[in-house]
C-alpha positions as CSV (number, residue, x, y, z in Angstrom):
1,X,52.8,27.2,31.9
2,X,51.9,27.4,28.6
3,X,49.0,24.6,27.9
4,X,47.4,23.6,24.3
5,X,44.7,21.2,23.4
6,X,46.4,18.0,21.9
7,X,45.0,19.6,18.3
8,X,47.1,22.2,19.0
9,X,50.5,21.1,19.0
10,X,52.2,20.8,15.8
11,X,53.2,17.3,16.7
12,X,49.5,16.3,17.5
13,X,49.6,13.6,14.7
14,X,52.7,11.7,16.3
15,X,51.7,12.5,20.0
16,X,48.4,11.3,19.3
17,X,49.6,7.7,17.1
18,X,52.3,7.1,20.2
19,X,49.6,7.8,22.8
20,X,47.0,5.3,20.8
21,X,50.0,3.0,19.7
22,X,51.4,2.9,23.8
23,X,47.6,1.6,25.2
24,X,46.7,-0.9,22.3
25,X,50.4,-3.0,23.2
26,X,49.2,-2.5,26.7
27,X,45.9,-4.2,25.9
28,X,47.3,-7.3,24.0
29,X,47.5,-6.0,20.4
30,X,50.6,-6.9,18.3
31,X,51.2,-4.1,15.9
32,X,51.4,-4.9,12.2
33,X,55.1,-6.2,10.9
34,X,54.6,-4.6,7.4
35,X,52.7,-1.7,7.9
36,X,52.9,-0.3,11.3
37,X,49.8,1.2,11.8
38,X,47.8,-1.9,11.7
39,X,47.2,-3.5,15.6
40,X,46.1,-7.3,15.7
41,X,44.8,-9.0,18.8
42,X,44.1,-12.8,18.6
43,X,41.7,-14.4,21.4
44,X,41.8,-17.9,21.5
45,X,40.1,-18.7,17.5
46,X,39.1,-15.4,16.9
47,X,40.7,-12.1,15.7
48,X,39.7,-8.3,16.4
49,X,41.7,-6.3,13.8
50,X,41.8,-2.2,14.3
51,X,43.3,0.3,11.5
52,X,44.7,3.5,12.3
53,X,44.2,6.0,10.0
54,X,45.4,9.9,11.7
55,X,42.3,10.2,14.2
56,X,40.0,7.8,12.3
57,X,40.2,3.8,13.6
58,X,38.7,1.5,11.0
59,X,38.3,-2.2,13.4
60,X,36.7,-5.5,13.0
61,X,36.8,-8.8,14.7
62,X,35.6,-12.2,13.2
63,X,33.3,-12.1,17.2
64,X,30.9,-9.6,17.2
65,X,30.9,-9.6,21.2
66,X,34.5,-8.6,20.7
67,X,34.5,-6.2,18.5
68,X,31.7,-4.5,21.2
69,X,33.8,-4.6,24.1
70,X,36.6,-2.9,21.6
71,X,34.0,-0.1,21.0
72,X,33.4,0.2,24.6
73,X,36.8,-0.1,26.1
74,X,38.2,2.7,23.4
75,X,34.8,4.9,23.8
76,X,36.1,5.1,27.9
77,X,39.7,5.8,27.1
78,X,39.7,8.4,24.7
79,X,36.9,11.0,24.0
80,X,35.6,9.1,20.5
81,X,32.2,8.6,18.8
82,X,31.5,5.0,17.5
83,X,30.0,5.7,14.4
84,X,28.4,1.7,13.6
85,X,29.0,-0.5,10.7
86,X,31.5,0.9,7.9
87,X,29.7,2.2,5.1
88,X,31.8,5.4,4.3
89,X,35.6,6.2,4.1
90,X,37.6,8.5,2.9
91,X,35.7,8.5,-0.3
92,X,34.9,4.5,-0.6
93,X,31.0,3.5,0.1
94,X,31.0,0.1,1.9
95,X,28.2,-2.2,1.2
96,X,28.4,-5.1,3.5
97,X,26.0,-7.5,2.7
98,X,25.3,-11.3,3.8
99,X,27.1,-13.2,0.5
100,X,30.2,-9.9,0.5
101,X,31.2,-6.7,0.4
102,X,30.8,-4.3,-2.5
103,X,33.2,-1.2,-2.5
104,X,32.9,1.7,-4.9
105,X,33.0,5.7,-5.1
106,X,30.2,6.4,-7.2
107,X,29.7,9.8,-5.6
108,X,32.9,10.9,-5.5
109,X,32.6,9.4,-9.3
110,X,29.7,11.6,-10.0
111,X,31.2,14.7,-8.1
112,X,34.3,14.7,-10.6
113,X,32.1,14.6,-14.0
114,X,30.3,17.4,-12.3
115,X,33.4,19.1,-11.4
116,X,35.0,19.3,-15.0
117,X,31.1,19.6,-16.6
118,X,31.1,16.1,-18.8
119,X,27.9,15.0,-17.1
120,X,25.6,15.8,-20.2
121,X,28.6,14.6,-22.6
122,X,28.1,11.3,-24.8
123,X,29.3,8.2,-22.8
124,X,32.2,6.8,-23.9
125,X,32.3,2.6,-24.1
126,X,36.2,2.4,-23.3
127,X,38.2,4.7,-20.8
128,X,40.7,4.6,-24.0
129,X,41.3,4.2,-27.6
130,X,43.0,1.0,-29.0
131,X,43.6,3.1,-32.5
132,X,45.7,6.1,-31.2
133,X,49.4,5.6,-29.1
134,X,49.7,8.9,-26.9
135,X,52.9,10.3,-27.3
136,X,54.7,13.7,-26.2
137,X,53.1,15.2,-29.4
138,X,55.4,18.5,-29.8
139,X,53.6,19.6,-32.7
140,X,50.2,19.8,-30.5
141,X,48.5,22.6,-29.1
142,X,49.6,23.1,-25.8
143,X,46.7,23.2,-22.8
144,X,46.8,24.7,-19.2
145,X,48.3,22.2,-17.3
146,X,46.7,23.5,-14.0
147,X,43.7,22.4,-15.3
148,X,45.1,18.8,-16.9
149,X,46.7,18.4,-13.7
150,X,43.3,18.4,-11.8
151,X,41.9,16.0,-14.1
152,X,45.1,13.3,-13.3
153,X,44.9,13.9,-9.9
154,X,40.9,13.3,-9.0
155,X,41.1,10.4,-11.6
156,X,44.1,9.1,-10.1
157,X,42.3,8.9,-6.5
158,X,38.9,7.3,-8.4
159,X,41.6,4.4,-9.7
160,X,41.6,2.8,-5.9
161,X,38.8,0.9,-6.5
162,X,38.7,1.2,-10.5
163,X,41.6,-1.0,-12.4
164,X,39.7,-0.8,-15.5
165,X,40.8,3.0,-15.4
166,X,44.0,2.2,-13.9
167,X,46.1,1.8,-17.5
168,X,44.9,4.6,-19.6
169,X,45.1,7.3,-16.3
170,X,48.3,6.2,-15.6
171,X,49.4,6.8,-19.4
172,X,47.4,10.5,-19.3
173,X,49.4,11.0,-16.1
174,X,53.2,10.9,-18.1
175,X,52.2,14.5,-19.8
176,X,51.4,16.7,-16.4
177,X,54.4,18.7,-17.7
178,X,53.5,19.9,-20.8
179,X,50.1,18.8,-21.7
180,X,48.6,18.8,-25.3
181,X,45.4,19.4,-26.6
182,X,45.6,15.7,-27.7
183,X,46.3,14.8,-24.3
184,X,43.1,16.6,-22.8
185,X,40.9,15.0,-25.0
186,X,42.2,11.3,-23.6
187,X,41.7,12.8,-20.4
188,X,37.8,14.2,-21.2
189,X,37.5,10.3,-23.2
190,X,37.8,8.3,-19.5
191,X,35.6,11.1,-17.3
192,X,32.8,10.6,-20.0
193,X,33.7,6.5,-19.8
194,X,33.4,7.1,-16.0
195,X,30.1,9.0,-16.8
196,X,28.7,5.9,-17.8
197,X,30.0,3.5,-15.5
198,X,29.5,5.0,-11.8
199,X,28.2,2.1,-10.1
200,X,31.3,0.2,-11.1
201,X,32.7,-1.1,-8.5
202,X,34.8,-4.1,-6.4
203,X,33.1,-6.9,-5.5
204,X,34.3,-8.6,-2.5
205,X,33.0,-12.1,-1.9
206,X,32.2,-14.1,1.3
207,X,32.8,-17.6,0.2
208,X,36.2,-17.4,-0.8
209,X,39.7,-19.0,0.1
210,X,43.3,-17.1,1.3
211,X,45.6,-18.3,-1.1
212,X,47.3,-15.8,-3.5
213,X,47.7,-15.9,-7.2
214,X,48.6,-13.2,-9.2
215,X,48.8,-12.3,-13.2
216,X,51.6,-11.1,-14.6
217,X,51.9,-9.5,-18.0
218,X,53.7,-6.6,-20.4
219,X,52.8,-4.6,-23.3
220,X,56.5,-4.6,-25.3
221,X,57.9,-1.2,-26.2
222,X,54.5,0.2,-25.8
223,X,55.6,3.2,-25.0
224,X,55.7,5.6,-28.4
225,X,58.1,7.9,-27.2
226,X,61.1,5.9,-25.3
227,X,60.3,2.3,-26.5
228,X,60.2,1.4,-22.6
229,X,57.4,-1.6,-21.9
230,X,54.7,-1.3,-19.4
231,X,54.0,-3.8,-16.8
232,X,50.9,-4.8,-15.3
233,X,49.7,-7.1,-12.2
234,X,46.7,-8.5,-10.2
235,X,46.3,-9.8,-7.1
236,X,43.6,-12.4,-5.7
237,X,42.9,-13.7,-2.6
238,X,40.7,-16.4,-2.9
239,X,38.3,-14.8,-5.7
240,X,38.8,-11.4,-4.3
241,X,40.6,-9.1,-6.4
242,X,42.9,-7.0,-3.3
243,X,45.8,-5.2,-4.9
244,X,46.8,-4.4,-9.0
245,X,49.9,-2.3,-10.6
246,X,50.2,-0.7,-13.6
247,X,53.3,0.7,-14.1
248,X,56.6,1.7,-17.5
249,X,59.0,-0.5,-17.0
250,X,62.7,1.3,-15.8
251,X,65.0,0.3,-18.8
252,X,64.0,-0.5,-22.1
253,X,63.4,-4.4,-23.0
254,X,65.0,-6.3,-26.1
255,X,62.5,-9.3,-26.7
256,X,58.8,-9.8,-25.4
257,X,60.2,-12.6,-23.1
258,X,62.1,-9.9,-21.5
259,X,59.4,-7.7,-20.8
260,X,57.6,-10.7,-19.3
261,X,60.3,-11.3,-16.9
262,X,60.6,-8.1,-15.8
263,X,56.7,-7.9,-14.8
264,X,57.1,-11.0,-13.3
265,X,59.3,-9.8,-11.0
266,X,57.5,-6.7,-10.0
267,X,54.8,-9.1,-9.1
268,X,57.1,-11.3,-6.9
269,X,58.1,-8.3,-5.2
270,X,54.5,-7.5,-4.5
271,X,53.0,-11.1,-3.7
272,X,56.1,-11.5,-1.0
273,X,54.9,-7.7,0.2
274,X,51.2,-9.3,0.6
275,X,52.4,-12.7,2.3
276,X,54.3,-10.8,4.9
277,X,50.9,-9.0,5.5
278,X,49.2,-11.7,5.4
279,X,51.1,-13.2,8.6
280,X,49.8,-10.3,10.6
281,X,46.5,-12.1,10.3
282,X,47.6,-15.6,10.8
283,X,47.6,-16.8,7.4
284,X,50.1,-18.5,5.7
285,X,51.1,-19.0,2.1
286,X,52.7,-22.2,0.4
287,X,54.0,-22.1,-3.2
288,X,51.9,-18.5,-4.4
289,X,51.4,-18.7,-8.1
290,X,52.1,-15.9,-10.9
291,X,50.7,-16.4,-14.2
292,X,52.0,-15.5,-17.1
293,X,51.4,-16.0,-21.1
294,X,54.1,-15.9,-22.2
295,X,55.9,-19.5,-22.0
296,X,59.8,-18.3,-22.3
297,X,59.5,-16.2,-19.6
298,X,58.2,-19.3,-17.6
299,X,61.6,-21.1,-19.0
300,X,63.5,-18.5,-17.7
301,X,62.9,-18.3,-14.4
302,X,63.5,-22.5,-14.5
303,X,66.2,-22.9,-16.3
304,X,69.3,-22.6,-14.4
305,X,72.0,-21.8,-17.0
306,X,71.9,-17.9,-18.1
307,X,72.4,-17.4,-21.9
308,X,72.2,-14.7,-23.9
309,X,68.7,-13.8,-22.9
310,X,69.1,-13.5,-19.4
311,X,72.7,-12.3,-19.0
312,X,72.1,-8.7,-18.9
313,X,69.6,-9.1,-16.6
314,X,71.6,-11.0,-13.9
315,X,70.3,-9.4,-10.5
316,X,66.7,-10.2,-11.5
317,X,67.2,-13.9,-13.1
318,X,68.8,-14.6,-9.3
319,X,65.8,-13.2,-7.6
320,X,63.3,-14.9,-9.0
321,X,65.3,-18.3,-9.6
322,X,65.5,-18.3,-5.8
323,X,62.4,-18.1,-5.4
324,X,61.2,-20.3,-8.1
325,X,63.7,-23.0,-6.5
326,X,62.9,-22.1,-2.1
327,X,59.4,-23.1,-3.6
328,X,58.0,-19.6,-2.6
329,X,56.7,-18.6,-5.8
330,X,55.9,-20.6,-8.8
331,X,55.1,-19.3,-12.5
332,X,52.7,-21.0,-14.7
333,X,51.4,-20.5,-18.1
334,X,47.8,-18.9,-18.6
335,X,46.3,-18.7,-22.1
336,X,46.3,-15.1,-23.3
337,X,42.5,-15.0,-24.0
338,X,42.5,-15.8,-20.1
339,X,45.2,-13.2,-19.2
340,X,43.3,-10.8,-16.4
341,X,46.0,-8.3,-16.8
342,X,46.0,-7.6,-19.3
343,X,43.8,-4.8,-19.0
344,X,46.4,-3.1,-17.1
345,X,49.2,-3.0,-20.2
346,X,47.1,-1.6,-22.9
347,X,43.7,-0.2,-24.5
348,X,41.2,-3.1,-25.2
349,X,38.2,-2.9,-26.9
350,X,34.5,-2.8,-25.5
351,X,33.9,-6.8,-26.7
């Protein structure tokens, strides 16, 4: 018979998950509702969580004794290393100290300056200019996109723990096809703002509460080229910043208050994503807030009767009514000066 080394078959990945999967349900773990390759195990008050990531196992328990017998018990199963507190991952350093958790990827950061040679370029004070729109520019000098391409896709990567990046890369990102020269320079502009800023970071704290709130917002008909909108979202728990979108709305909007609604529903989509989740870990979610600055969008989603600004938009009124009515989610107003995503929906200047 022919014999190979698990590593060796080409379904190693899925042999190996079922294998791991098969002896964590054994061993009391409940996996994950929402995503599947998270396995919770609750004794008595306290939890031991383990993340399953190919043949890497990120785990944790809120009992340090228990998290030790984890170690040992999966040490004398399979043929693993522990490798001690988490303070490296798949790019993100891990600073777990007594009042948080700070997570970041300054090297990887400083790796990418090096990699395009910006890292004896001027610092820029903003990933992104508030004067100039991008836009397809066909009258531009065209650029290798093989090249531009690179750029997007190690600044995309340095965005999962970066939001103040995540608007202007994303906007870069919508001209891989047939980059401009005008379009390589916004690219160069964030690497050099990134030069300058490579301890930034996410700062987790310890003292902190589990309910969710989210902010909501759109730039209308931002986009030069196709007059769509963007939207952009947050998402706390507590005073911990877990989870932000930035994304061009599908169909073009025909009032701000549209635009608002639409993001607003993205972000219900999202915050009923992150309550399922959150079941996984035994916590529950009353009424989870969205705010918004934009007070007809609020109306909307209250008023009952459709009109002329909500007709067209019928399937998404309905969703969010029900929710605004089950008591699920609630909207409520946020001065725009106070507006935390607004970062996420256009260029803002350094003050």
């Amino acid at each position: 018979r022919l014999r190979k080394a698990l590593y060796g078959l080409k379904q190693a990945p899925r042999a190996w998950y079922e294998r791991l999967t098969t002896y964590l349900l054994e061993n009391g773990f409940l996996r994950g509702g929402v995503d599947k390759t998270l396995f919770v195990k609750h004794v008595r008050k306290d939890i031991v969580i383990a993340q399953v990531y190919v043949d890497d196992i990120v785990f944790g328990s809120t009992c340090e004794s228990h998290a030790k017998a984890f170690a040992k018990v999966m040490q004398s199963e399979f043929e693993m290393s522990m490798m001690g507190e988490l303070n490296f991952f798949l790019g993100l350093q891990v600073r777990q100290l007594k009042d948080g958790i700070f997570v970041s990827q300054t090297k990887y950061a400083r790796e990418l300056v090096k990699k395009f040679g910006l890292e004896s370029a001027k610092h820029a004070r903003t990933p992104m200019s508030t004067s100039v729109k991008l836009g397809k520019d066909p009258s531009g000098t065209s650029v290798g996109d093989t090249l531009f391409r690179s750029m997007i896709g190690s600044l995309l990567y340095l965005t999962a723990s970066r939001p103040d990046i995540a608007f202007s890369v994303g906007v870069c990102a919508r001209f891989q096809s047939a980059p401009k020269e005008s379009h390589l320079v916004a690219v160069k502009r964030i690497i050099k703002y990134v030069n300058g800023t490579l301890d930034y970071g996410i700062w987790f704290p310890r003292d902190t509460n589990a309910n969710l709130v989210a902010f909501s917002d759109a730039d209308w008909a931002g986009n030069v080229d196709d007059r769509k909108s963007t939207s952009g979202g947050c998402f706390y728990l507590g005073n911990c910043l877990v989870s932000w979108h930035c994304k061009k709305q599908n169909s073009i909007s025909l009032s701000t208050a549209e635009a608002e609604y639409i993001a607003a529903g993205s972000c219900c989509t999202q915050l009923l994503w992150m309550k399922q989740m959150l079941e996984d870990y035994g916590i529950d979610q009353g009424t989870m807030l969205i705010k918004c600055d934009n007070s007809s969008a609020i109306c909307i989603s209250k008023n009952p009767v459709q009109h002329s600004r909500t007709k067209h938009i019928d399937i998404r009124h309905h969703f969010i009514r029900e929710l605004v009515e089950e008591k699920i989610v609630g909207l409520e107003y946020v001065p725009t000066e106070h507006q935390l995503a607004d970062i996420l929906t256009k260029p803002l200047d350094h003050t």
